[in-house]
C-alpha positions, 0 to 999 in steps of 0.5 A, a space after each residue: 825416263 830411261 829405259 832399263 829393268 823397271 820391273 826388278 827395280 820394283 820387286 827389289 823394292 817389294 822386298 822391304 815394302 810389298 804393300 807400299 808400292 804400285 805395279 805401274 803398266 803403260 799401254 801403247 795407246 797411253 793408258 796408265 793402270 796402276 795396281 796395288 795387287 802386282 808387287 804383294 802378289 809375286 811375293 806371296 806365300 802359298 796360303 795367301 793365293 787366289 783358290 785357282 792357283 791353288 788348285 793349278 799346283 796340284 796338277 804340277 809333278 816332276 821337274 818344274 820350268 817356272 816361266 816368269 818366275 817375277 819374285 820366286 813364289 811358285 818356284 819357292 812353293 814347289 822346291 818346298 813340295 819337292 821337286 826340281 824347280 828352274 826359275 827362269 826371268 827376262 828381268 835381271 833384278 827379279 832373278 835376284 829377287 828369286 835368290 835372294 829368297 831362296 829360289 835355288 836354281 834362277 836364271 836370267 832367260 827369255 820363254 824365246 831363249 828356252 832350248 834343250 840345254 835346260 834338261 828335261 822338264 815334266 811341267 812348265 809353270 806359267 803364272 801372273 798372266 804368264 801365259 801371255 808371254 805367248 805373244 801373238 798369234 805368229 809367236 805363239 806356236 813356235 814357243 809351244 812347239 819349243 816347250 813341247 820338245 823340252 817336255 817329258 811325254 807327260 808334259 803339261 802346261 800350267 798358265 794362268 791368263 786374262 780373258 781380255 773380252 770381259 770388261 765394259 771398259 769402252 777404251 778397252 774394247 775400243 783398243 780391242 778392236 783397234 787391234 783386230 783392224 791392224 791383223 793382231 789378235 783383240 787381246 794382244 796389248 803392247 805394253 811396258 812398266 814403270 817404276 820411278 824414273 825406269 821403264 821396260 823396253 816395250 813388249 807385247 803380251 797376248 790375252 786370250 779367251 779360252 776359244 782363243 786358246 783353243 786355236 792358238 794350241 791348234 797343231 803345236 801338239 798341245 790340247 787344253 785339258 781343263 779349265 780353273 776359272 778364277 775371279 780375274 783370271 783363269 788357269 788352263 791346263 795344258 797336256 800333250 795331244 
């Protein structure tokens, strides 16, 4: 298998066949989860997301950063209400994808490349589990810090994330708790993704419940403000302290 953008392979793909194809993850301790849910839903339209996620872009206003944008749905939603939108991906076929369906302003970027070049933003959209890309318990307030200096006064963060904690999964507590002994948070999961012959480099995505959060925002000059709890994720509110 080599390694390479497996995940826009596999949006690229979407874009002719979204309900054909599986969302192929890897777990460093070697689980496989496959799910049909991942490729459809980063093409979704508006009409056909979960209620919570509709009702975190109401609390969307200004200029909008969408982090992880995967296939351009919040991007593409929020240039149609009006606002100023950069899509930003670490995957150079999903950046395509976002052009390629009308995302006007896509660029290939890490959450760790963010600086001040970028402009000014309102609001930073972190949907599809995006609010993991936070990382690890090290990690995670140096990029809040970071988007809190690119960020208008009013600045808010709309994320959407996994509590990883409510599962009866015997490996996945077991995993939780392998994590807590080596010093990481429970939820923190080192992963990659797959498709066909492709698979990502390995990176690490922090789940967090929401007292988790709480710390985690502790001292980066964010508070969190409200909570949409979904049926398998949440989407937290964000607002400067």
């Amino acid at each position: 298998m080599r390694t390479g953008d497996a995940y826009g392979e596999m949006l690229l793909a979407a874009l002719e066949e979204p309900e054909e194809l599986f969302e192929i993850v890897e777990r460093e301790d070697g689980t496989i989860m496959a799910s049909k849910f991942g490729p459809a839903s980063y093409l979704a339209p508006y009409r056909k997301w979960d209620p919570h996620q509709r009702q975190g872009m109401r609390f969307a206003r200004g200029r909008v950063l969408d982090v992880g944008a995967g296939g351009g749905r919040v991007a593409l939603h929020l240039q149609e209400k009006g606002h100023d939108v950069v899509a930003i991906d670490a995957s150079p076929g999903a950046v395509e994808a976002c052009r390629t369906r009308g995302v006007r302003d896509a660029r290939v970027m890490r959450i760790e490349d963010v600086d001040e070049s970028l402009g000014v933003f309102d609001t930073v959209v972190m949907y599809g589990n995006n609010l993991a890309l936070l990382s690890s318990r090290t990690k995670a307030p140096r990029i809040l810090r970071k988007l809190a200096r690119i960020t208008s006064e009013r600045g808010r963060i709309i994320g959407e994330c996994l509590d990883p904690y409510g599962t009866d999964n015997p490996k996945h507590r077991a995993y939780h708790e392998r994590n807590r002994k080596r010093g990481r948070m429970g939820g923190q999961i080192r992963i990659r993704v797959r498709y066909e012959d492709v698979a990502t480099p390995w990176f690490d995505y922090l789940f967090l419940s929401e007292p988790e959060l709480h710390e985690i925002l502790d001292g980066t000059g964010w508070r969190l403000a409200r909570m949409l709890p979904g049926t398998r994720t949440y989407v937290a509110v964000i607002e400067k302290e």
